[in-house]
DOVEX-450721 format. One record per residue (C-alpha): x, y, z. Coordinates in steps of 0.1 Angstrom, whole numbers, padded with zeros to 4 digits, always signed. Layout:
N
XYZ;...
This chain:
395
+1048-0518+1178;+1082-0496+1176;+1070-0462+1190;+1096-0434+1186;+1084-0409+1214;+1096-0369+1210;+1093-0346+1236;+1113-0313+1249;+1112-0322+1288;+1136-0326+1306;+1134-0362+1320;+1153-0358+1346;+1130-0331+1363;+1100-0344+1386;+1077-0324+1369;+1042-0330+1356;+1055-0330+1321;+1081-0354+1320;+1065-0376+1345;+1037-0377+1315;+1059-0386+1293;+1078-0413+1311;+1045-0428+1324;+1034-0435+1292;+1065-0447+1277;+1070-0472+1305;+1032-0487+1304;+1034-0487+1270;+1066-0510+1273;+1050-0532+1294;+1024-0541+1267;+1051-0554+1250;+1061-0523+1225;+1091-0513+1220;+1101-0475+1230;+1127-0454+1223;+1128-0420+1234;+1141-0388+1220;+1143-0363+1247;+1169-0333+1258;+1203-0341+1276;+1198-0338+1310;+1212-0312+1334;+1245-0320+1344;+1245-0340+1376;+1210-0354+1370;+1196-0382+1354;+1161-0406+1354;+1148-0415+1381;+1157-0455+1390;+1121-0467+1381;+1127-0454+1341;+1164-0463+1337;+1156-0494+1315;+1138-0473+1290;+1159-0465+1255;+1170-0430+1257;+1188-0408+1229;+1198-0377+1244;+1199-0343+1227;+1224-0320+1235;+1211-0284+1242;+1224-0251+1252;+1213-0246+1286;+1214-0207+1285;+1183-0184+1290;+1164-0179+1257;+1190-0205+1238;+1176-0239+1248;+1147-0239+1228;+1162-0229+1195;+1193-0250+1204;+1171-0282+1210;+1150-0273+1179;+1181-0275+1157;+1200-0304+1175;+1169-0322+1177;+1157-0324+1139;+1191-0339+1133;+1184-0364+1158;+1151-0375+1148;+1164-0378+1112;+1186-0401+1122;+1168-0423+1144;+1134-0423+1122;+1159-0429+1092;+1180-0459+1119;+1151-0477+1136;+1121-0471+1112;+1095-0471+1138;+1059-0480+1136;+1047-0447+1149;+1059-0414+1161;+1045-0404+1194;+1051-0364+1195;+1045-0347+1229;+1038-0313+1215;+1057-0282+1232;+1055-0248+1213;+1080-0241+1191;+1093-0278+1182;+1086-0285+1152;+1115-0308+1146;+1090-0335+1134;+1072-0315+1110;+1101-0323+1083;+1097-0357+1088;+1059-0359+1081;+1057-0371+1046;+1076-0404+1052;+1045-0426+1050;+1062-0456+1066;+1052-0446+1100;+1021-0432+1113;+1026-0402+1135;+1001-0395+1170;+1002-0358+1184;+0998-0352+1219;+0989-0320+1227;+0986-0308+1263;+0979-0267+1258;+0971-0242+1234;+1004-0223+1228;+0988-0191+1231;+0977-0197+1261;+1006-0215+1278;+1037-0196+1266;+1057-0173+1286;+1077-0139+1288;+1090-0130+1249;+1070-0160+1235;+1036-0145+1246;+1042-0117+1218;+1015-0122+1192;+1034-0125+1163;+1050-0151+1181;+1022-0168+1191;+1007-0167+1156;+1033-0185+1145;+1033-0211+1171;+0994-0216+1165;+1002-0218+1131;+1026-0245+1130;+1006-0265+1156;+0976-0262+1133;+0997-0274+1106;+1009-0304+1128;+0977-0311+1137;+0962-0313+1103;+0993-0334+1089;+0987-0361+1119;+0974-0394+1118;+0956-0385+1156;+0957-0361+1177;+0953-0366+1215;+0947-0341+1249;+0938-0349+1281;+0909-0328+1282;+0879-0325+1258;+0883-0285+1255;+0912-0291+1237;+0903-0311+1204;+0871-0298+1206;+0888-0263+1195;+0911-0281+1173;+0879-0296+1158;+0862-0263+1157;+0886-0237+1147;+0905-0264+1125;+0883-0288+1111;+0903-0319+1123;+0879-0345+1120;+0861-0357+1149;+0874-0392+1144;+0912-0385+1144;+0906-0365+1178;+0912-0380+1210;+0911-0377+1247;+0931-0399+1269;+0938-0383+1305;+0964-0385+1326;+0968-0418+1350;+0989-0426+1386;+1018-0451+1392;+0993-0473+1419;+1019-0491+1432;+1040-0462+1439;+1012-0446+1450;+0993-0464+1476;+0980-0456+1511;+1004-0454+1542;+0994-0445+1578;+0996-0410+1584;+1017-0413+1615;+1047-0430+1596;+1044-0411+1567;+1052-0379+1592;+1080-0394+1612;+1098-0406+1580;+1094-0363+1571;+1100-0352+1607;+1064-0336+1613;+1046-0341+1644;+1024-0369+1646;+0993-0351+1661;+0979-0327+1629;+0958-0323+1615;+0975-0315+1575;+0959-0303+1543;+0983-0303+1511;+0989-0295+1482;+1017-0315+1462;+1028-0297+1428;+1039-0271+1407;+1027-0235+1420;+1014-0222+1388;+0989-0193+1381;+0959-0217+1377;+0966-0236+1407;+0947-0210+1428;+0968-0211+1457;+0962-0178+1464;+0927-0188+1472;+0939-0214+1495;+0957-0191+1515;+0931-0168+1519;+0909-0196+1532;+0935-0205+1554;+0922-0178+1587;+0887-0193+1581;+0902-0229+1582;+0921-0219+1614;+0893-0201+1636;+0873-0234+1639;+0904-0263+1630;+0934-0243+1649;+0954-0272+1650;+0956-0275+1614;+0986-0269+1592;+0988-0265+1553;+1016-0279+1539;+1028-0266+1505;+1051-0287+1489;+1067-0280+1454;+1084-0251+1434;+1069-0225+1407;+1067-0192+1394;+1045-0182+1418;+1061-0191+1450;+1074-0158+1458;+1042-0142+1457;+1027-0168+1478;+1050-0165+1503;+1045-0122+1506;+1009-0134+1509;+1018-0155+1537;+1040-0133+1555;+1018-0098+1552;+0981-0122+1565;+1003-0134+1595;+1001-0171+1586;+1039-0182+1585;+1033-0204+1618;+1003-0221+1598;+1011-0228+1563;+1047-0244+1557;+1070-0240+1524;+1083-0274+1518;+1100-0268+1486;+1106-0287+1458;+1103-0331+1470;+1122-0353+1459;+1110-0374+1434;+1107-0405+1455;+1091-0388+1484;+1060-0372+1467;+1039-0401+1479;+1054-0398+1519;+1044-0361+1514;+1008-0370+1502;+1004-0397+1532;+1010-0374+1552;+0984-0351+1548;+0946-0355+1563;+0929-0336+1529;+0945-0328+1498;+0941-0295+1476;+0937-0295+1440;+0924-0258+1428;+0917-0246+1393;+0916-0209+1385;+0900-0205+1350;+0929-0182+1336;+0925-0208+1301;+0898-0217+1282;+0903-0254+1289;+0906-0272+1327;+0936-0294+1315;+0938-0329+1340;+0958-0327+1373;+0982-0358+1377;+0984-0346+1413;+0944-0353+1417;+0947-0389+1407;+0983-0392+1428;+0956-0381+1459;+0934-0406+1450;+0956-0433+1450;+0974-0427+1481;+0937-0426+1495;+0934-0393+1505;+0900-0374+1505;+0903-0341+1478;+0887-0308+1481;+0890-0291+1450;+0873-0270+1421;+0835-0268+1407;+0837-0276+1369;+0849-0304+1351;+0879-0323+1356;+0881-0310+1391;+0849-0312+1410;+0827-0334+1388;+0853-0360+1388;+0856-0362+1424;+0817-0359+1425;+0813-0385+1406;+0840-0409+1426;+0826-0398+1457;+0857-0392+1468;+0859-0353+1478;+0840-0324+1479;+0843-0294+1455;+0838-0257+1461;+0831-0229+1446;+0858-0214+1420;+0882-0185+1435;+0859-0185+1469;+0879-0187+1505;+0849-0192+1523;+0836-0221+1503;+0869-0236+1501;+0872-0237+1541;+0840-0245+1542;+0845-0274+1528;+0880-0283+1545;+0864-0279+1576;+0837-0302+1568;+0864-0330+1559;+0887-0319+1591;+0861-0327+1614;+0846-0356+1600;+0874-0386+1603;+0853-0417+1597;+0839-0397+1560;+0878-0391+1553;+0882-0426+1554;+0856-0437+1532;+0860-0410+1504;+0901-0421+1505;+0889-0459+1500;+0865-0446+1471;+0891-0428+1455;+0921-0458+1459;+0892-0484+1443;+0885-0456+1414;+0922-0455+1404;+0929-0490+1405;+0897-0501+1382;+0903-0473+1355;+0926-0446+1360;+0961-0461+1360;+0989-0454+1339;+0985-0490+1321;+0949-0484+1316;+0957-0453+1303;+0987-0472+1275;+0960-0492+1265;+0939-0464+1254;+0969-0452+1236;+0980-0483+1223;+0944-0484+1204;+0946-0451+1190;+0984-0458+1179;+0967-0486+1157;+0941-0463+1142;+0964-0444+1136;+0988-0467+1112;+0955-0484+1098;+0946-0447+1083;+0984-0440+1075;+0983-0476+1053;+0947-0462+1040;+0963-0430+1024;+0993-0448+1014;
Protein backbone atom coordinates (compact mmCIF):
# COMPACT_ATOMS: atom_id res chain seq x y z
CA UNK A 1 0.00 0.00 0.00
CA UNK A 2 0.97 3.82 -0.46
CA UNK A 3 -0.05 5.46 2.89
CA UNK A 4 0.06 9.30 2.98
CA UNK A 5 0.40 9.96 6.80
CA UNK A 6 -0.73 13.71 8.15
CA UNK A 7 0.11 14.92 11.43
CA UNK A 8 0.92 18.50 13.18
CA UNK A 9 3.99 17.28 15.29
CA UNK A 10 6.90 18.29 15.14
CA UNK A 11 9.14 15.33 14.24
CA UNK A 12 11.96 16.50 15.32
CA UNK A 13 10.82 16.76 19.04
CA UNK A 14 11.23 13.56 21.33
CA UNK A 15 7.94 13.75 22.40
CA UNK A 16 5.21 11.12 22.90
CA UNK A 17 3.41 12.51 19.85
CA UNK A 18 5.79 12.37 17.24
CA UNK A 19 7.49 9.36 18.47
CA UNK A 20 3.80 7.89 17.76
CA UNK A 21 3.81 8.98 14.64
CA UNK A 22 7.25 7.94 13.51
CA UNK A 23 6.88 4.53 15.15
CA UNK A 24 4.16 3.70 13.08
CA UNK A 25 5.35 5.05 9.94
CA UNK A 26 8.64 3.15 10.22
CA UNK A 27 6.88 -0.43 11.15
CA UNK A 28 4.61 0.13 8.78
CA UNK A 29 7.59 0.55 6.12
CA UNK A 30 8.96 -2.44 7.10
CA UNK A 31 5.91 -4.43 5.99
CA UNK A 32 6.78 -3.42 2.83
CA UNK A 33 4.36 -0.13 2.34
CA UNK A 34 5.30 2.63 1.08
CA UNK A 35 5.13 5.97 3.46
CA UNK A 36 5.28 9.35 2.93
CA UNK A 37 4.88 11.78 5.49
CA UNK A 38 3.31 15.14 5.63
CA UNK A 39 4.42 16.79 8.79
CA UNK A 40 5.50 20.61 9.96
CA UNK A 41 9.14 22.03 9.04
CA UNK A 42 11.21 21.44 11.82
CA UNK A 43 12.68 24.01 14.16
CA UNK A 44 15.64 25.43 12.80
CA UNK A 45 18.74 23.55 13.92
CA UNK A 46 16.83 20.31 14.45
CA UNK A 47 15.96 17.45 12.47
CA UNK A 48 14.80 13.43 12.82
CA UNK A 49 16.36 11.51 14.81
CA UNK A 50 19.09 9.00 12.75
CA UNK A 51 16.85 5.90 13.21
CA UNK A 52 13.81 7.75 10.89
CA UNK A 53 16.01 9.65 8.32
CA UNK A 54 15.15 7.09 5.49
CA UNK A 55 11.52 7.75 5.91
CA UNK A 56 9.88 10.25 2.87
CA UNK A 57 9.33 13.47 4.47
CA UNK A 58 7.43 16.67 2.88
CA UNK A 59 7.93 19.46 5.13
CA UNK A 60 5.47 22.19 5.83
CA UNK A 61 6.52 25.51 6.47
CA UNK A 62 4.91 27.22 9.51
CA UNK A 63 5.17 30.40 11.42
CA UNK A 64 6.76 29.57 14.52
CA UNK A 65 5.21 32.54 16.57
CA UNK A 66 2.91 32.07 19.72
CA UNK A 67 -0.77 31.64 18.69
CA UNK A 68 0.35 31.65 14.59
CA UNK A 69 1.59 28.15 14.10
CA UNK A 70 -1.54 26.48 14.14
CA UNK A 71 -3.39 28.68 11.78
CA UNK A 72 -0.18 29.05 9.67
CA UNK A 73 0.23 25.11 9.37
CA UNK A 74 -3.51 24.82 8.80
CA UNK A 75 -3.25 27.04 5.68
CA UNK A 76 0.27 25.86 4.43
CA UNK A 77 -0.67 22.45 5.04
CA UNK A 78 -4.06 22.02 2.92
CA UNK A 79 -1.88 23.25 0.03
CA UNK A 80 0.44 20.64 0.64
CA UNK A 81 -1.74 17.73 0.96
CA UNK A 82 -3.48 18.85 -2.27
CA UNK A 83 -0.65 18.57 -3.94
CA UNK A 84 0.79 15.40 -2.79
CA UNK A 85 -2.73 13.39 -2.62
CA UNK A 86 -3.24 15.05 -6.26
CA UNK A 87 1.02 13.88 -7.00
CA UNK A 88 1.33 10.38 -5.43
CA UNK A 89 -2.36 9.21 -5.34
CA UNK A 90 -1.95 7.09 -2.35
CA UNK A 91 -3.88 4.09 -1.22
CA UNK A 92 -4.86 5.58 2.07
CA UNK A 93 -4.66 8.58 4.10
CA UNK A 94 -3.41 8.04 7.61
CA UNK A 95 -4.56 11.36 9.66
CA UNK A 96 -3.15 11.69 13.10
CA UNK A 97 -5.82 14.00 14.39
CA UNK A 98 -4.74 17.32 16.36
CA UNK A 99 -7.53 19.92 17.03
CA UNK A 100 -7.95 22.37 14.70
CA UNK A 101 -6.42 20.69 11.45
CA UNK A 102 -8.71 20.03 9.39
CA UNK A 103 -6.57 20.29 6.30
CA UNK A 104 -7.81 16.83 5.18
CA UNK A 105 -11.34 17.47 5.50
CA UNK A 106 -11.28 19.15 1.83
CA UNK A 107 -9.88 16.27 0.46
CA UNK A 108 -12.51 13.71 1.75
CA UNK A 109 -14.67 13.16 -1.20
CA UNK A 110 -11.92 11.89 -3.58
CA UNK A 111 -12.98 8.23 -3.45
CA UNK A 112 -9.67 6.96 -4.83
CA UNK A 113 -8.16 6.61 -1.41
CA UNK A 114 -9.56 5.36 1.72
CA UNK A 115 -8.85 7.65 4.62
CA UNK A 116 -8.03 6.09 8.58
CA UNK A 117 -8.40 8.70 11.56
CA UNK A 118 -6.33 8.44 14.44
CA UNK A 119 -7.58 10.05 17.20
CA UNK A 120 -5.54 10.30 20.47
CA UNK A 121 -7.89 12.90 22.72
CA UNK A 122 -11.11 14.59 22.83
CA UNK A 123 -10.39 18.13 21.87
CA UNK A 124 -12.27 19.47 24.68
CA UNK A 125 -10.58 17.85 26.85
CA UNK A 126 -6.96 18.32 25.62
CA UNK A 127 -6.78 21.86 24.41
CA UNK A 128 -5.06 24.62 26.03
CA UNK A 129 -5.10 28.45 27.16
CA UNK A 130 -7.49 30.52 24.31
CA UNK A 131 -8.54 27.15 22.69
CA UNK A 132 -10.22 25.80 25.91
CA UNK A 133 -13.01 28.64 25.26
CA UNK A 134 -16.20 26.89 24.53
CA UNK A 135 -17.05 28.26 21.42
CA UNK A 136 -13.81 27.17 20.46
CA UNK A 137 -14.09 23.91 21.52
CA UNK A 138 -17.53 23.45 19.96
CA UNK A 139 -16.12 24.04 16.92
CA UNK A 140 -13.22 21.72 17.27
CA UNK A 141 -15.73 18.83 18.52
CA UNK A 142 -17.66 19.65 15.66
CA UNK A 143 -15.29 19.29 12.93
CA UNK A 144 -13.79 16.22 14.55
CA UNK A 145 -17.27 14.71 14.57
CA UNK A 146 -17.58 15.56 11.14
CA UNK A 147 -14.14 13.87 10.39
CA UNK A 148 -15.08 11.05 12.11
CA UNK A 149 -18.31 10.48 10.42
CA UNK A 150 -16.69 11.07 6.81
CA UNK A 151 -13.86 8.31 7.70
CA UNK A 152 -13.35 5.01 6.40
CA UNK A 153 -12.07 4.02 10.32
CA UNK A 154 -11.39 5.58 13.12
CA UNK A 155 -8.70 4.41 15.51
CA UNK A 156 -7.57 5.49 19.55
CA UNK A 157 -5.48 3.80 21.68
CA UNK A 158 -7.88 3.42 24.28
CA UNK A 159 -11.44 1.99 24.28
CA UNK A 160 -12.96 5.25 26.12
CA UNK A 161 -12.33 6.97 23.14
CA UNK A 162 -14.49 5.33 20.25
CA UNK A 163 -16.70 4.19 22.66
CA UNK A 164 -17.83 8.01 22.96
CA UNK A 165 -17.45 8.46 19.40
CA UNK A 166 -19.80 5.43 19.10
CA UNK A 167 -22.07 6.76 21.67
CA UNK A 168 -22.42 10.44 21.28
CA UNK A 169 -21.89 10.02 17.34
CA UNK A 170 -23.25 6.95 16.13
CA UNK A 171 -20.05 5.87 14.27
CA UNK A 172 -20.65 2.29 13.78
CA UNK A 173 -19.05 -0.13 15.95
CA UNK A 174 -17.31 -1.77 13.04
CA UNK A 175 -15.41 1.24 11.66
CA UNK A 176 -14.13 1.89 15.37
CA UNK A 177 -10.85 0.69 16.43
CA UNK A 178 -8.42 0.43 19.18
CA UNK A 179 -4.79 -0.14 18.41
CA UNK A 180 -2.40 1.00 21.49
CA UNK A 181 0.69 2.30 21.53
CA UNK A 182 3.95 -0.16 21.17
CA UNK A 183 8.06 0.13 22.14
CA UNK A 184 11.09 0.09 19.80
CA UNK A 185 12.42 -3.48 21.62
CA UNK A 186 15.56 -3.23 20.23
CA UNK A 187 16.22 0.16 21.34
CA UNK A 188 14.76 -0.65 24.26
CA UNK A 189 16.23 -3.60 26.01
CA UNK A 190 17.62 -4.32 29.43
CA UNK A 191 21.23 -3.05 30.51
CA UNK A 192 22.89 -3.53 33.95
CA UNK A 193 22.07 -0.80 36.21
CA UNK A 194 25.69 -0.09 37.10
CA UNK A 195 26.68 0.88 33.44
CA UNK A 196 23.60 2.50 32.67
CA UNK A 197 24.68 5.03 35.72
CA UNK A 198 28.28 5.51 34.91
CA UNK A 199 27.47 6.26 31.20
CA UNK A 200 24.91 9.29 33.18
CA UNK A 201 27.44 10.04 35.96
CA UNK A 202 25.21 8.75 38.95
CA UNK A 203 26.58 6.78 41.74
CA UNK A 204 26.51 3.22 41.33
CA UNK A 205 25.19 2.36 44.87
CA UNK A 206 21.13 3.50 44.68
CA UNK A 207 18.70 2.69 44.92
CA UNK A 208 16.60 4.90 41.82
CA UNK A 209 12.89 5.17 41.08
CA UNK A 210 11.95 7.15 37.72
CA UNK A 211 9.85 8.54 35.89
CA UNK A 212 10.80 9.14 32.16
CA UNK A 213 8.30 11.66 30.29
CA UNK A 214 6.39 14.63 29.73
CA UNK A 215 5.26 16.27 33.26
CA UNK A 216 1.68 16.87 32.36
CA UNK A 217 -1.35 17.43 34.72
CA UNK A 218 -2.43 13.68 34.55
CA UNK A 219 0.91 12.34 35.18
CA UNK A 220 0.28 12.79 38.98
CA UNK A 221 3.62 13.66 39.83
CA UNK A 222 2.51 15.66 42.51
CA UNK A 223 1.38 12.47 44.15
CA UNK A 224 4.78 11.02 43.63
CA UNK A 225 6.37 13.63 45.45
CA UNK A 226 4.25 13.65 48.24
CA UNK A 227 5.00 9.84 48.64
CA UNK A 228 8.44 10.67 48.36
CA UNK A 229 9.04 11.35 52.73
CA UNK A 230 7.22 8.03 53.21
CA UNK A 231 9.52 6.30 50.63
CA UNK A 232 12.54 7.87 52.36
CA UNK A 233 11.81 7.09 56.22
CA UNK A 234 12.16 3.31 55.56
CA UNK A 235 14.45 3.28 51.86
CA UNK A 236 16.71 6.53 52.79
CA UNK A 237 19.10 5.70 50.31
CA UNK A 238 16.72 6.08 47.57
CA UNK A 239 16.65 8.77 45.02
CA UNK A 240 13.76 9.70 42.47
CA UNK A 241 14.89 10.81 39.38
CA UNK A 242 12.63 12.97 37.24
CA UNK A 243 13.68 13.14 33.84
CA UNK A 244 11.77 15.21 31.11
CA UNK A 245 10.17 18.71 30.53
CA UNK A 246 6.35 19.95 30.83
CA UNK A 247 3.99 22.49 31.91
CA UNK A 248 4.10 21.40 35.18
CA UNK A 249 7.71 21.40 36.01
CA UNK A 250 7.76 24.58 37.78
CA UNK A 251 5.18 23.60 40.13
CA UNK A 252 6.80 20.42 40.82
CA UNK A 253 9.91 21.89 41.58
CA UNK A 254 8.15 24.65 44.47
CA UNK A 255 6.74 21.41 45.73
CA UNK A 256 10.05 20.06 46.05
CA UNK A 257 11.79 22.87 47.44
CA UNK A 258 8.94 24.02 50.16
CA UNK A 259 8.69 19.73 51.53
CA UNK A 260 12.59 19.84 51.83
CA UNK A 261 13.28 17.06 49.30
CA UNK A 262 15.78 18.85 46.73
CA UNK A 263 18.72 16.34 48.09
CA UNK A 264 16.15 13.34 47.22
CA UNK A 265 14.35 13.90 44.06
CA UNK A 266 16.60 15.15 41.09
CA UNK A 267 15.42 17.37 37.99
CA UNK A 268 17.05 15.84 35.03
CA UNK A 269 15.51 17.82 32.32
CA UNK A 270 14.58 17.13 29.12
CA UNK A 271 16.95 13.61 27.61
CA UNK A 272 18.12 13.34 24.73
CA UNK A 273 16.48 11.35 22.47
CA UNK A 274 18.97 8.60 22.41
CA UNK A 275 19.47 8.40 25.98
CA UNK A 276 15.79 7.74 27.25
CA UNK A 277 16.60 4.04 27.51
CA UNK A 278 20.28 4.78 29.64
CA UNK A 279 17.90 6.89 31.80
CA UNK A 280 15.30 4.03 32.26
CA UNK A 281 18.22 1.31 32.96
CA UNK A 282 19.22 3.15 35.30
CA UNK A 283 16.49 3.14 37.56
CA UNK A 284 15.53 0.19 40.21
CA UNK A 285 11.37 0.91 39.81
CA UNK A 286 9.80 2.99 37.27
CA UNK A 287 6.69 5.46 37.83
CA UNK A 288 3.83 5.64 35.55
CA UNK A 289 0.76 7.70 37.40
CA UNK A 290 -2.60 8.56 36.03
CA UNK A 291 -4.59 11.33 37.57
CA UNK A 292 -8.23 10.99 36.20
CA UNK A 293 -8.49 14.85 35.10
CA UNK A 294 -10.18 13.09 31.48
CA UNK A 295 -12.81 10.92 31.01
CA UNK A 296 -10.56 8.44 29.21
CA UNK A 297 -6.98 6.80 30.67
CA UNK A 298 -5.28 7.28 27.19
CA UNK A 299 -1.96 4.57 26.89
CA UNK A 300 1.42 5.57 28.26
CA UNK A 301 4.31 4.84 25.64
CA UNK A 302 6.62 5.35 28.66
CA UNK A 303 4.79 2.13 30.45
CA UNK A 304 5.69 -0.24 27.69
CA UNK A 305 9.43 1.70 27.15
CA UNK A 306 9.68 0.27 31.22
CA UNK A 307 8.68 -2.87 30.34
CA UNK A 308 10.97 -3.37 27.70
CA UNK A 309 14.02 -2.17 29.28
CA UNK A 310 12.91 -4.77 32.06
CA UNK A 311 12.15 -2.69 34.76
CA UNK A 312 9.45 -3.45 37.39
CA UNK A 313 6.35 -0.51 37.26
CA UNK A 314 4.48 0.83 40.04
CA UNK A 315 1.74 2.70 38.76
CA UNK A 316 -2.15 3.49 38.74
CA UNK A 317 -5.46 1.33 39.67
CA UNK A 318 -7.71 1.40 36.60
CA UNK A 319 -7.30 0.35 33.22
CA UNK A 320 -4.45 0.83 31.15
CA UNK A 321 -2.38 1.46 34.08
CA UNK A 322 -2.76 -1.05 36.83
CA UNK A 323 -4.73 -3.80 35.15
CA UNK A 324 -2.18 -3.99 32.50
CA UNK A 325 0.64 -4.46 34.69
CA UNK A 326 -1.69 -6.82 36.82
CA UNK A 327 -2.24 -8.70 34.24
CA UNK A 328 1.67 -8.96 32.98
CA UNK A 329 2.68 -9.50 36.39
CA UNK A 330 5.00 -7.22 35.96
CA UNK A 331 4.31 -4.28 38.68
CA UNK A 332 2.23 -3.38 41.34
CA UNK A 333 -0.57 -0.69 41.15
CA UNK A 334 -1.77 1.66 43.86
CA UNK A 335 -4.36 3.43 44.69
CA UNK A 336 -5.26 6.69 42.53
CA UNK A 337 -3.96 10.19 43.99
CA UNK A 338 -2.82 8.19 47.36
CA UNK A 339 1.06 8.96 48.77
CA UNK A 340 0.76 6.39 51.12
CA UNK A 341 -0.30 3.66 48.79
CA UNK A 342 2.04 4.67 46.23
CA UNK A 343 5.16 4.26 48.82
CA UNK A 344 3.69 1.61 49.90
CA UNK A 345 4.08 -0.04 47.08
CA UNK A 346 7.69 1.37 46.16
CA UNK A 347 8.84 0.21 49.16
CA UNK A 348 7.55 -3.15 48.73
CA UNK A 349 9.63 -3.36 45.25
CA UNK A 350 12.72 -1.44 46.93
CA UNK A 351 13.20 -4.03 49.31
CA UNK A 352 12.48 -6.98 47.45
CA UNK A 353 15.46 -7.39 44.63
CA UNK A 354 15.05 -10.97 43.56
CA UNK A 355 10.81 -9.97 42.82
CA UNK A 356 12.30 -6.78 40.76
CA UNK A 357 13.99 -9.19 38.76
CA UNK A 358 11.31 -11.41 37.86
CA UNK A 359 8.49 -8.74 37.27
CA UNK A 360 11.32 -6.88 34.73
CA UNK A 361 11.77 -10.44 32.88
CA UNK A 362 7.77 -10.70 32.82
CA UNK A 363 7.43 -7.38 31.44
CA UNK A 364 10.58 -7.70 28.66
CA UNK A 365 8.79 -11.28 27.49
CA UNK A 366 5.24 -9.37 27.43
CA UNK A 367 6.56 -6.63 24.99
CA UNK A 368 8.40 -8.85 22.80
CA UNK A 369 5.33 -11.39 22.16
CA UNK A 370 2.67 -8.58 21.62
CA UNK A 371 3.33 -5.12 22.36
CA UNK A 372 5.89 -3.98 19.81
CA UNK A 373 5.72 -1.31 17.37
CA UNK A 374 5.55 -4.01 14.36
CA UNK A 375 2.96 -5.88 16.11
CA UNK A 376 1.23 -2.87 16.56
CA UNK A 377 1.67 -1.95 12.20
CA UNK A 378 0.16 -5.07 11.71
CA UNK A 379 -2.91 -4.26 13.52
CA UNK A 380 -2.95 -1.12 11.47
CA UNK A 381 -1.99 -2.56 8.34
CA UNK A 382 -5.44 -4.77 8.73
CA UNK A 383 -7.63 -1.98 9.51
CA UNK A 384 -5.90 0.17 6.53
CA UNK A 385 -7.39 -2.74 4.31
CA UNK A 386 -10.88 -2.55 5.84
CA UNK A 387 -10.73 0.44 5.39
CA UNK A 388 -10.14 0.66 1.25
CA UNK A 389 -12.49 -2.61 0.99
CA UNK A 390 -15.49 -0.24 2.47
CA UNK A 391 -14.13 2.89 0.43
CA UNK A 392 -14.40 0.48 -2.97
CA UNK A 393 -17.96 -0.74 -1.39
CA UNK A 394 -19.39 2.90 -1.41
CA UNK A 395 -17.71 3.68 -4.60
Amino acid sequence: MRILVFCDEDLSVAAGGARQVLEFAQALSRCSHTIRIVAPQPAQGRQLAPEFASLSFRPVSVWRVAGLRPFSFLIASWHVLRQELAAWRPDVLLWFDSPGQMAPLLALSDPAYATVLFVNGLPEEEVQGVWRLPFVRWVLRAALKNAACRVQAVVSICREIVAQMEDAWGIPPERCHVIRNGVDEDRFHPQPHDAARKVLGLPGTGPYVGFVGGFFPWHGLETLIEAVPFVHARVPSATFLLVGEGQTKPALEQLVQQRGLTEIVRFVGRADWAQVPTWIAACDVCVVLHRQIRSYPGDSMKLWEYLSCGRPVVTTMGPGYGETVEAIGCGLAAKPDHAQDVARQLIRLLEDPEERMKMGERGRMAVIQAHTWDVRAKELELVCNAARAARRRTT
